[in-house]
TORFI-72878 format. One line per 2 residues: number of its first residue (from 0); their letters; for each residue x, y, z of N, C-alpha, C, CB. Coordinates in pm, 1 decimal. Each point is the difference from the previous one (the first is absolute). Glycine has a CB too. Example, Ala and Ser with C-alpha at 12.3 -4.5 7.8 and 13.67 -1.06 7.14 Angstrom:
residues 2
0 = AS = 1319.0/-569.0/780.0/-89.0/119.0/0.0/90.0/120.0/0.0/-189.2/-117.3/124.6 | 154.2/222.3/-196.6/82.0/119.0/6.0/-77.0/109.0/73.0/118.4/-62.8/-214.5 $
//
This chain:
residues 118
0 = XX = 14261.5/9329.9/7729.7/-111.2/-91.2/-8.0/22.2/-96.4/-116.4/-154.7/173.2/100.4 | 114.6/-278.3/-78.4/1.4/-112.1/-120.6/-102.7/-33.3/-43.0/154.3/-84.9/65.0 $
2 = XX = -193.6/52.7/-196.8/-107.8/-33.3/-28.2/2.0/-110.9/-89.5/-63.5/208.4/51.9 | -40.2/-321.3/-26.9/12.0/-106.2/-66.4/-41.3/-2.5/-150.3/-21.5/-82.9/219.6 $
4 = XX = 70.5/43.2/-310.6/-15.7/33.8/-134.2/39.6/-146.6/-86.9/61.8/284.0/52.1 | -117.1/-344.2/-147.3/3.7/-118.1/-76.2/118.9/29.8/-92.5/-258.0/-62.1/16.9 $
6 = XX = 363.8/-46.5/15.5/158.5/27.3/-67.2/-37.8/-85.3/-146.3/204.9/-3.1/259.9 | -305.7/-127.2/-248.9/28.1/-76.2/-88.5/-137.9/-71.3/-20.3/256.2/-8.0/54.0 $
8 = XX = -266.7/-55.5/-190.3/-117.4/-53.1/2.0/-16.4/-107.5/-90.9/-70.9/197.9/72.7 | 39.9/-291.3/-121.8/4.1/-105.1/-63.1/-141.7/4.8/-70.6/175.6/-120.7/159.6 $
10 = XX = -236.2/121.8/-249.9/-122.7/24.8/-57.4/-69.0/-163.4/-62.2/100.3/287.1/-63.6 | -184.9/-399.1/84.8/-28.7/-89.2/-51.4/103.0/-110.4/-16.4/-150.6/153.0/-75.9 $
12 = XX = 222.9/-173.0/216.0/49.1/-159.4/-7.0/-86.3/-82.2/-9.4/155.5/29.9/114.2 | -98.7/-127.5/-185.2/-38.0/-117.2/18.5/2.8/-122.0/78.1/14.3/103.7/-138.8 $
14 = XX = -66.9/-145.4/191.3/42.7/-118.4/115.6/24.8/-98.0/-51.5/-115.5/54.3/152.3 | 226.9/-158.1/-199.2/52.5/-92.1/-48.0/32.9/-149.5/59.7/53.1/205.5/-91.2 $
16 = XX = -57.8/-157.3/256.4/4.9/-55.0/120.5/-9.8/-7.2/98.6/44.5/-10.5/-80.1 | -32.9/-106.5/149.2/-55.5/20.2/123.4/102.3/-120.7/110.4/-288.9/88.3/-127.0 $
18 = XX = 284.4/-46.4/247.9/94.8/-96.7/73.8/-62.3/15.1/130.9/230.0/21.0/-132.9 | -303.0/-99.2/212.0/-106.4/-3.4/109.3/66.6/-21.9/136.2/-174.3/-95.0/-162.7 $
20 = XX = 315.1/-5.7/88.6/98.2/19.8/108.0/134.7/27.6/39.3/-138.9/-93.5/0.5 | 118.7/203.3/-1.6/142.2/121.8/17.9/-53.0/90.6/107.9/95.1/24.5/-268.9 $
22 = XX = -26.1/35.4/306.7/5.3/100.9/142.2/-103.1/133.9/-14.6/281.3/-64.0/38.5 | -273.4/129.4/-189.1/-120.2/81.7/-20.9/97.2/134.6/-62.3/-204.8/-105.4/224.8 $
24 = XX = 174.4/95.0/-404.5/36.3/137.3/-26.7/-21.7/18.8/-137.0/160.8/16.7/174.5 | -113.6/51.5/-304.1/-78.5/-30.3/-147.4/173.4/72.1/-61.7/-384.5/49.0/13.6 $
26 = XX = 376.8/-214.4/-94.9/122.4/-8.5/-67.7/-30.7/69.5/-120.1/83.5/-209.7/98.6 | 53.4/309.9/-162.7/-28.9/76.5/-104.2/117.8/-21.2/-68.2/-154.7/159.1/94.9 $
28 = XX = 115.7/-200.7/-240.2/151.0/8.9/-69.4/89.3/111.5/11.6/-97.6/-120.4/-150.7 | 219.4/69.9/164.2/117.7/119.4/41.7/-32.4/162.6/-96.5/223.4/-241.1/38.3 $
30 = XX = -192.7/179.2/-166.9/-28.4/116.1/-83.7/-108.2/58.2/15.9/111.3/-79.2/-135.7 | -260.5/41.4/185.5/-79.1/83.1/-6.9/4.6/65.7/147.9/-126.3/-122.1/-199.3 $
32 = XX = 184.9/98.0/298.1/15.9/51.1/65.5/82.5/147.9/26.9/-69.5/-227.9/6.7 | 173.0/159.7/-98.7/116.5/139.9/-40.5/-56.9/95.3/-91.3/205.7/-142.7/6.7 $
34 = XX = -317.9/103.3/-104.2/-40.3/106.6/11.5/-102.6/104.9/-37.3/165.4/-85.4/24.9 | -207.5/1.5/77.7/-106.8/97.6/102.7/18.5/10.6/154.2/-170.5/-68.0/-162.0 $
36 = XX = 350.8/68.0/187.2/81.6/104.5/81.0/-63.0/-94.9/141.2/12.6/302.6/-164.8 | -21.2/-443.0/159.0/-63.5/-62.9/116.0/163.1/-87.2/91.7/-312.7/-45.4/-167.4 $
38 = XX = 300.7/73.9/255.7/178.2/-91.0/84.0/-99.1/-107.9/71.0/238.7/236.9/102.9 | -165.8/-372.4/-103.6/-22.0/-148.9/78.9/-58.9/38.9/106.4/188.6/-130.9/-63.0 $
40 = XX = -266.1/133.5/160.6/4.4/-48.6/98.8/-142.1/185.3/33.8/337.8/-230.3/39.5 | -382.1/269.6/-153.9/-49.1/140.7/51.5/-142.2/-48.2/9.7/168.8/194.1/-116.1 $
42 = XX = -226.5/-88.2/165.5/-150.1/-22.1/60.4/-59.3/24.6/-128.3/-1.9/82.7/261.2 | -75.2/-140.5/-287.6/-107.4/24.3/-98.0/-181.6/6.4/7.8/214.1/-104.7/-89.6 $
44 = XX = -308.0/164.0/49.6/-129.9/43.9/51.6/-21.0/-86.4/-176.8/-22.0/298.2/230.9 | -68.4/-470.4/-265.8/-36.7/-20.8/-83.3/-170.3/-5.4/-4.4/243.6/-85.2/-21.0 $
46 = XX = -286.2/80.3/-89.2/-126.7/29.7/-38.4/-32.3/-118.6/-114.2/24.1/276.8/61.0 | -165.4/-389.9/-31.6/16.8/-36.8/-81.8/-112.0/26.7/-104.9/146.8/-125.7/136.7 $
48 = XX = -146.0/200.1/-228.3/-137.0/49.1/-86.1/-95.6/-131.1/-4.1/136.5/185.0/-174.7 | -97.7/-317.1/181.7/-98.4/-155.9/-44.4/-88.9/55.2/103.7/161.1/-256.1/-72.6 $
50 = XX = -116.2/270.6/195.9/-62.6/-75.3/119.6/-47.8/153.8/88.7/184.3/-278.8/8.3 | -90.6/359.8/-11.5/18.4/162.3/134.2/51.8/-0.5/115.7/-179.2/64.8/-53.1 $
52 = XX = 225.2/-267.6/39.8/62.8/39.3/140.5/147.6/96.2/-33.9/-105.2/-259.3/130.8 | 133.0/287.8/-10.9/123.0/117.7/17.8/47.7/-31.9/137.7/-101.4/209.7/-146.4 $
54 = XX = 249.1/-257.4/133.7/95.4/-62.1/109.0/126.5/98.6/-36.6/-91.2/-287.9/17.8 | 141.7/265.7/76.8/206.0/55.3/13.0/42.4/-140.0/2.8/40.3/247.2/184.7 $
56 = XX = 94.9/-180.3/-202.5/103.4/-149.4/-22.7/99.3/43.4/12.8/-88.8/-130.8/-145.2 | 221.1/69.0/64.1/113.7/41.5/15.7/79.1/-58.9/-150.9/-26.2/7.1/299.8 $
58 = XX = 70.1/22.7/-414.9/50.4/-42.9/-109.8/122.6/-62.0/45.4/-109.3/163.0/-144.7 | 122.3/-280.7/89.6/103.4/-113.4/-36.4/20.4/13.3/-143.6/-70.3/-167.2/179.1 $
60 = XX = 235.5/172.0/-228.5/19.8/3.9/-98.6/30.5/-172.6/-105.7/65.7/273.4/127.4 | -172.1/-182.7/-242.7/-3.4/-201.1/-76.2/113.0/46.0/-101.8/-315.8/-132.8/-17.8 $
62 = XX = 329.6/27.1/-89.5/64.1/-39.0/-54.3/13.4/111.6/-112.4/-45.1/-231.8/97.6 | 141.2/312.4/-117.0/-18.4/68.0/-123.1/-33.9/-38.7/-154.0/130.5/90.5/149.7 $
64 = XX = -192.8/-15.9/-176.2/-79.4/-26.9/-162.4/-90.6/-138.6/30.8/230.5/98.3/-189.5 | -286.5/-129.3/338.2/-58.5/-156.2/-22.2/-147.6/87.9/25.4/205.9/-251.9/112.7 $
66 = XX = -259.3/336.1/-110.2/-142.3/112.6/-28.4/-91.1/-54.9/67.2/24.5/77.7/-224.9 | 68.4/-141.5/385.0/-67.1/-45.2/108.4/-47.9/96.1/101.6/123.1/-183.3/-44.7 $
68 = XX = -282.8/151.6/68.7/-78.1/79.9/111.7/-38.0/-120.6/80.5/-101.8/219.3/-133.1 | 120.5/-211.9/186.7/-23.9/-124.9/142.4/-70.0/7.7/117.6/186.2/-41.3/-48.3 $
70 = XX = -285.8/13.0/70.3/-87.9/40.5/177.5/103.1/-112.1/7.8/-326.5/85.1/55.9 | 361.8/-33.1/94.9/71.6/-104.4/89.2/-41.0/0.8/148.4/194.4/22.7/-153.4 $
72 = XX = -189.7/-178.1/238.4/-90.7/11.3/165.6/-160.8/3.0/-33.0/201.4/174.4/136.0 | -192.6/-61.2/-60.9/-108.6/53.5/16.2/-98.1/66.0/-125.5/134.8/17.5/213.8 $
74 = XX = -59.7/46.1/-238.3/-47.1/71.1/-121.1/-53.0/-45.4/-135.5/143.2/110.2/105.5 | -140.6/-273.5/-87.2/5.4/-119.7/-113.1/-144.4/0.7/-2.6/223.2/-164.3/40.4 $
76 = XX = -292.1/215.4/65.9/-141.6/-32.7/31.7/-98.5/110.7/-22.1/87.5/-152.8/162.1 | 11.1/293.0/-206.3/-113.4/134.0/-87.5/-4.7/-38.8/-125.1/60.3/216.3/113.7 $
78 = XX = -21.4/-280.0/-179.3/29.7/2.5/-153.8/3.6/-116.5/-35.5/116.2/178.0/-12.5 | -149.3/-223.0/-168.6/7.0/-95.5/-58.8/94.7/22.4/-115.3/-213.7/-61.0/90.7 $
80 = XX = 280.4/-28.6/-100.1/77.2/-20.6/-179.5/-90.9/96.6/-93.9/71.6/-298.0/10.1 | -33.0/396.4/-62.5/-95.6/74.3/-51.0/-29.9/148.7/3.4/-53.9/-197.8/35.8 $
82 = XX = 45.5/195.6/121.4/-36.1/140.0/52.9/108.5/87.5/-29.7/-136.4/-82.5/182.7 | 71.1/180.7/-223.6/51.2/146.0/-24.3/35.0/103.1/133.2/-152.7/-31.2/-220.0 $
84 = XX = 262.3/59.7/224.1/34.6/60.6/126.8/70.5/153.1/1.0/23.8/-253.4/64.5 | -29.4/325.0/-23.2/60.5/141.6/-3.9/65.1/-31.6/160.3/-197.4/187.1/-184.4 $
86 = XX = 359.5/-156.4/150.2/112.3/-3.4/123.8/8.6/155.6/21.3/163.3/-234.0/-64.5 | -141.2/286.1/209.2/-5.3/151.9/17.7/118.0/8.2/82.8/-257.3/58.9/-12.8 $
88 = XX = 363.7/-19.2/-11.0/100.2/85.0/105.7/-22.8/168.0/32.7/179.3/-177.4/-99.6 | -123.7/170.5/203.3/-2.6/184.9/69.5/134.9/28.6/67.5/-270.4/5.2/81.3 $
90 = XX = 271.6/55.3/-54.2/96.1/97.9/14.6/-36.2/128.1/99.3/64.7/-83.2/-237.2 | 28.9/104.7/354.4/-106.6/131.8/56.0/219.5/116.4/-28.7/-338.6/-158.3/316.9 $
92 = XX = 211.1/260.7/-352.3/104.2/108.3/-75.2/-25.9/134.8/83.4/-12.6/-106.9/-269.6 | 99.8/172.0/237.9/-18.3/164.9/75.8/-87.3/104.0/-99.3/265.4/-17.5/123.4 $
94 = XX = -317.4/80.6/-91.1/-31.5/125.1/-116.2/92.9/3.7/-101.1/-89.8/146.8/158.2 | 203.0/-122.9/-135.1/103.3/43.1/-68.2/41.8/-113.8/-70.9/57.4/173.7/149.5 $
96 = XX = -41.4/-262.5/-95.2/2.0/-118.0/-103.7/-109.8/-33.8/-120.5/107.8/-82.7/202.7 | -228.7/125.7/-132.6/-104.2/-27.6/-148.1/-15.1/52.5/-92.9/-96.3/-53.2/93.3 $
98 = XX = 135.6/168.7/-71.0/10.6/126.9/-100.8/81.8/-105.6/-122.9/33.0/275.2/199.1 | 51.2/-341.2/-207.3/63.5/-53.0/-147.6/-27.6/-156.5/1.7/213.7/188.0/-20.1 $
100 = XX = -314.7/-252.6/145.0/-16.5/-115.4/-37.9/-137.2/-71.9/-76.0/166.7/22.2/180.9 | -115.6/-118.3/-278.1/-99.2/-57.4/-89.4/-34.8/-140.0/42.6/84.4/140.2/-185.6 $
102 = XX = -136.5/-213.1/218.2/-33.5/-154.4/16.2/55.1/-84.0/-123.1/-222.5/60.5/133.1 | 230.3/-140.1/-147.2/76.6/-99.7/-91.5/-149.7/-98.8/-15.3/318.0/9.0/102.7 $
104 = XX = -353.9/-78.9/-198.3/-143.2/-4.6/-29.6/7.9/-98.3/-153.2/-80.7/278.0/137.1 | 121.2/-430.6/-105.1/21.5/-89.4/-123.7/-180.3/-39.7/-25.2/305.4/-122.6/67.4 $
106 = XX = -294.8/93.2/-131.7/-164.7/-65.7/-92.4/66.0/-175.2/-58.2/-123.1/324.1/-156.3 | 47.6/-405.3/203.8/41.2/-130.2/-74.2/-113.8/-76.8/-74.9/175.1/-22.9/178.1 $
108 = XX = -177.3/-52.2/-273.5/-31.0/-63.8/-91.5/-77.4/-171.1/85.6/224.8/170.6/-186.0 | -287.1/-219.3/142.5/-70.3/-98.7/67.0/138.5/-124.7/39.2/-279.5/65.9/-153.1 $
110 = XX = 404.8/-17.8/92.0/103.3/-105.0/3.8/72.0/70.3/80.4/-1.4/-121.1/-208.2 | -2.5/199.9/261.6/115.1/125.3/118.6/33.3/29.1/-84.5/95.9/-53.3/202.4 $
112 = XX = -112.3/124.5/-343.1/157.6/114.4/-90.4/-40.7/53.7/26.8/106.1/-14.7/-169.1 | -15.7/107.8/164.6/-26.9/147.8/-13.8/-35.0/63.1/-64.1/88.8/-6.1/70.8 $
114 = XX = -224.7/87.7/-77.6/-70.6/41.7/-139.9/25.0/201.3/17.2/-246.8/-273.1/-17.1 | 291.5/286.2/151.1/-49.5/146.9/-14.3/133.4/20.4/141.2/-356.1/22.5/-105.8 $
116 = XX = 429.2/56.0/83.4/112.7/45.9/169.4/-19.5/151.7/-23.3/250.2/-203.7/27.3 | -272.7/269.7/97.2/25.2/141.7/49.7/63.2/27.0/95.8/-154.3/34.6/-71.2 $
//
Protein backbone atom coordinates (compact mmCIF):
# COMPACT_ATOMS: atom_id res chain seq x y z
CA UNK A 1 0.00 0.00 0.00
CA UNK A 2 1.18 3.57 -0.58
CA UNK A 3 0.43 6.32 1.22
CA UNK A 4 0.51 9.87 0.36
CA UNK A 5 2.74 11.85 2.65
CA UNK A 6 4.21 15.71 2.24
CA UNK A 7 8.03 15.28 0.89
CA UNK A 8 8.51 19.09 0.94
CA UNK A 9 7.34 22.34 1.96
CA UNK A 10 8.24 25.90 1.48
CA UNK A 11 6.99 28.00 4.55
CA UNK A 12 6.10 31.99 3.68
CA UNK A 13 7.17 32.79 0.07
CA UNK A 14 7.01 35.66 -1.11
CA UNK A 15 5.45 36.64 -4.37
CA UNK A 16 7.83 38.93 -6.22
CA UNK A 17 5.99 38.28 -9.48
CA UNK A 18 3.78 37.84 -11.67
CA UNK A 19 3.45 36.93 -15.57
CA UNK A 20 -0.41 36.77 -16.80
CA UNK A 21 0.97 35.54 -19.94
CA UNK A 22 2.67 32.26 -19.86
CA UNK A 23 1.08 28.79 -20.15
CA UNK A 24 0.51 28.37 -16.21
CA UNK A 25 2.97 27.29 -13.39
CA UNK A 26 5.08 29.13 -10.24
CA UNK A 27 8.64 29.87 -10.96
CA UNK A 28 11.02 29.11 -8.00
CA UNK A 29 14.56 30.07 -7.69
CA UNK A 30 16.76 27.07 -8.51
CA UNK A 31 18.41 27.05 -5.10
CA UNK A 32 15.39 27.25 -3.22
CA UNK A 33 14.11 24.66 -4.93
CA UNK A 34 17.16 22.33 -4.32
CA UNK A 35 16.58 22.76 -1.21
CA UNK A 36 13.56 21.97 -0.31
CA UNK A 37 14.20 18.69 -2.50
CA UNK A 38 11.59 20.26 -5.29
CA UNK A 39 12.59 18.83 -9.42
CA UNK A 40 11.30 21.31 -12.58
CA UNK A 41 8.40 20.35 -13.86
CA UNK A 42 6.72 18.57 -10.26
CA UNK A 43 3.22 19.04 -9.12
CA UNK A 44 2.82 21.32 -6.47
CA UNK A 45 -0.51 21.93 -3.98
CA UNK A 46 0.11 26.14 -3.23
CA UNK A 47 -1.65 28.06 -0.56
CA UNK A 48 -1.88 31.58 -0.49
CA UNK A 49 -2.12 32.79 3.37
CA UNK A 50 -3.10 36.84 1.71
CA UNK A 51 -6.06 35.56 0.05
CA UNK A 52 -6.89 31.13 0.90
CA UNK A 53 -7.10 30.57 -2.38
CA UNK A 54 -5.36 27.02 -2.90
CA UNK A 55 -4.48 25.83 -6.61
CA UNK A 56 -1.88 22.98 -8.03
CA UNK A 57 0.58 23.81 -10.53
CA UNK A 58 3.64 22.57 -11.69
CA UNK A 59 7.30 24.35 -10.66
CA UNK A 60 9.47 25.93 -13.36
CA UNK A 61 12.88 26.43 -12.40
CA UNK A 62 14.06 30.42 -11.99
CA UNK A 63 17.18 31.77 -11.90
CA UNK A 64 19.45 30.69 -9.12
CA UNK A 65 20.15 33.01 -6.13
CA UNK A 66 17.56 35.53 -8.18
CA UNK A 67 14.85 34.65 -4.76
CA UNK A 68 12.28 34.49 -7.54
CA UNK A 69 8.57 33.28 -6.74
CA UNK A 70 6.54 33.90 -9.74
CA UNK A 71 2.57 33.15 -10.34
CA UNK A 72 2.72 32.37 -13.89
CA UNK A 73 -0.72 31.97 -16.65
CA UNK A 74 -3.14 31.36 -14.70
CA UNK A 75 -2.04 31.44 -11.44
CA UNK A 76 -1.00 35.31 -11.88
CA UNK A 77 -4.63 35.85 -10.92
CA UNK A 78 -4.59 34.07 -7.00
CA UNK A 79 -1.99 36.33 -5.82
CA UNK A 80 -0.49 39.79 -5.65
CA UNK A 81 3.26 41.08 -5.46
CA UNK A 82 3.29 40.55 -1.85
CA UNK A 83 1.40 37.54 -1.00
CA UNK A 84 2.73 35.08 1.23
CA UNK A 85 2.55 31.58 -0.02
CA UNK A 86 3.31 28.07 1.46
CA UNK A 87 4.48 25.54 -1.71
CA UNK A 88 3.57 21.74 -0.68
CA UNK A 89 5.14 18.63 -2.39
CA UNK A 90 4.12 14.80 -1.61
CA UNK A 91 5.30 11.91 -2.20
CA UNK A 92 3.26 8.55 -1.86
CA UNK A 93 5.66 5.96 0.13
CA UNK A 94 5.23 2.33 1.45
CA UNK A 95 5.00 1.64 5.23
CA UNK A 96 8.34 0.64 5.11
CA UNK A 97 9.55 3.49 3.54
CA UNK A 98 8.10 5.92 6.23
CA UNK A 99 9.43 4.36 8.98
CA UNK A 100 12.94 6.62 8.18
CA UNK A 101 11.25 9.34 6.20
CA UNK A 102 11.37 13.11 7.26
CA UNK A 103 9.86 15.96 4.95
CA UNK A 104 12.36 18.62 4.03
CA UNK A 105 10.60 21.93 5.36
CA UNK A 106 12.65 25.53 4.38
CA UNK A 107 11.10 28.77 6.23
CA UNK A 108 11.87 32.07 4.16
CA UNK A 109 12.29 35.62 5.10
CA UNK A 110 9.96 38.35 3.41
CA UNK A 111 12.98 38.43 0.64
CA UNK A 112 12.89 34.34 -0.05
CA UNK A 113 16.20 33.59 2.42
CA UNK A 114 16.34 31.17 4.12
CA UNK A 115 15.71 31.71 7.74
CA UNK A 116 15.04 28.15 9.08
CA UNK A 117 15.82 24.35 6.72
CA UNK A 118 14.77 20.88 8.14
Amino acid sequence: MLITILKSKIYQATVNSKNLNYQGSIEIDEELMNKADLREFEKVLVVNINNGQRFETYVIKGKKKSKIISLQGGTARLGEIGDRLIIFSFAHLTNEELEHFKPTVIKLNDKNKIINAK
